[in-house]
C-alpha positions, 0 to 999 in steps of 0.5 A: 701891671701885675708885676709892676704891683708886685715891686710896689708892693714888695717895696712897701715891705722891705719899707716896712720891715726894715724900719718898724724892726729898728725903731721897735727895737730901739723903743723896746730897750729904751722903755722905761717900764716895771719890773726888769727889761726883757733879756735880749738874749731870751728873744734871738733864741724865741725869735729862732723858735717863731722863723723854725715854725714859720719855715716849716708852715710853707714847708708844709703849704708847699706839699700840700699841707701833708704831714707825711710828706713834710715828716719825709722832707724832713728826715731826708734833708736834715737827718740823713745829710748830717754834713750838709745840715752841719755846713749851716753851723757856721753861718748859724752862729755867725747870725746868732751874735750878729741879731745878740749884736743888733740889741746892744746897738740898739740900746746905746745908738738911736735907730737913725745914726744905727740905721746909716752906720748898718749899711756899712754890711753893703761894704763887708758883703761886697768885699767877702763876695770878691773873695769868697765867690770870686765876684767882680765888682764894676767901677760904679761899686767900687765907687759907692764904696768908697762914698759908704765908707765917707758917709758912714765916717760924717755920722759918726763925726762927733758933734759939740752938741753931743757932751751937753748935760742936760741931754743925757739919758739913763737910755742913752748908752754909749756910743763907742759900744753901739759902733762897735757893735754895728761894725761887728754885726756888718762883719759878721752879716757880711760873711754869714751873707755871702757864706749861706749864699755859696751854700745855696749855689752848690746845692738845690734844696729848697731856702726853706729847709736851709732855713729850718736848719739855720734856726734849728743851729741858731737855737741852740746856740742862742740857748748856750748864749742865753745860759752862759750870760743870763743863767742866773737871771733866767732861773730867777725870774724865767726866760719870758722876764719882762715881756710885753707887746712891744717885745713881743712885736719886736720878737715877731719881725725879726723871726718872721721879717727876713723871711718876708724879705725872702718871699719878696726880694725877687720882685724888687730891682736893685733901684727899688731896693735902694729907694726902700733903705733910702726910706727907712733911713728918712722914716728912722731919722724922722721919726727918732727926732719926733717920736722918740726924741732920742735924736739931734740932727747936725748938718754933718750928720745929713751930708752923711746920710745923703752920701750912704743914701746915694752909694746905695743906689750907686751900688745897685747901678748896672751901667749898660753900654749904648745900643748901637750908637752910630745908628741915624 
């Protein structure tokens, strides 16, 4: 009965996270409020600084909240393993331009045609796991694969619709950049995934102290980044420019989500996983039509997002052969 909670619950959390970070997120960019936007930029690197503090508090739960033993943890795995810290360098900056990549998305595609263009990552992972990790894929994958792949081409179908006017926004953005983006960010997630989980397989230090030395490289990565296109605005009007509660939400979930996710995941089966992105695409559809009104659904689009929805599930089917079937 516990257990069975435990995957509810951890399906209201995938639900949630996954949702709430893209339709705040989209809200954010699009807001028109005083004074200047906050620096996307400015909020991966702050957003590394929250995931840094959060690992280190369960770093700490775990000993029991003893600081010599965390400050012992910590010079043991990090600093006097300066190749194994470095190994996560890569993966680091990969996840900086990816979550850069995210708010660009963001700003030119509505949370709806972002969140079934995103799943294109399912495609990129599966693909860089059978060639980095030498995994085989069943035919049910291969499959849902190629449902991804028809699905996600039907979202982006242009629509007559799309050039009238009178629809367009100065929030509107682009739509050939917020693709690009996605299709990016699928890349680079995709890697990056399979990457920090080939580290993880050859080594048995805790997913937190990998985390602390992700966050530690996505820091200062996203500072040179943030430096190197925003110096000026930076200087001018300081790094927490245009922040507010939204920002700030939007700040605190992508710190704090994928760890969420990490704690939880364990719990939730491959079918619990696809009805939580399932939901999150109905939610963000739902909601970006009502609430943002940043949305016009077609019949094309919805045959797309039915066929994502279905590859999802198809991807994380484990067909199991029949127990004995000549028994009576």
């Amino acid at each position: 009965m516990a257990s069975s909670r435990l995957k509810y619950l951890s399906l209201g959390v995938l639900v949630f996270q996954t949702t709430s970070l893209v339709l705040t997120m989209r809200y954010s960019r699009t807001l028109q409020a005083e004074g200047p936007r906050y620096l996307a930029s400015s909020a991966v690197v702050v957003a590394e600084v929250l995931k840094i503090l959060a690992c280190v508090l369960l770093v700490l739960k775990e000993h029991s909240y003893s600081m010599r033993a965390l400050n012992s943890i910590l010079r043991q795995e990090i600093l006097h393993k300066p190749m194994e810290t470095l190994k996560l360098a890569i993966p680091s900056g990969i996840y900086t331009l990816q979550n850069n990549l995210l708010y660009v998305a963001l700003s030119n595609l509505d949370a709806a045609t972002y969140q079934v263009t995103y799943q294109l990552k399912i495609l990129t992972t599966a693909l860089f796991s059978v060639s980095m990790l030498g995994r085989r894929l069943g035919i049910y994958q291969w499959l849902s694969l190629l449902l991804l792949m028809a699905g996600v081409a039907l979202v982006q179908w242009p629509s007559g619709s799309a050039a009238v006017p009178e629809k367009e926004t100065p929030s509107s953005g682009s739509q050939f950049v917020g693709v690009a983006a996605v299709l990016v960010a699928c890349c680079s997630s995709g890697f990056a995934g399979v990457y920090f989980e080939k580290i993880l397989k050859e080594t048995k230090q805790s997913v937190w102290i990998r985390n602390i030395q992700l966050g530690m490289f996505g820091f200062v990565f996203g500072l040179f980044g943030m430096l190197a296109y925003d110096g000026e605005r930076v200087r001018e009007s300081g790094i927490f420019q245009g922040y507010n509660t939204v920002t700030w939400t939007v700040v605190a979930l992508q710190a704090l989500g994928g760890l969420v996710i990490a704690a939880v995941i364990k719990y939730a089966d491959n079918i619990l996983k696809g009805f939580a992105t399932s939901l999150s695409i109905i939610l963000s559809t739902l909601i970006s039509y009502f609430w943002l009104q940043d949305f016009d659904p077609t019949s094309v689009f919805f045959l797309g997002a039915i066929l994502v929805i279905v590859a999802t599930f198809l991807y994380g089917y484990e067909f199991k052969p029949p127990s004995n079937p000549s028994r009576a």
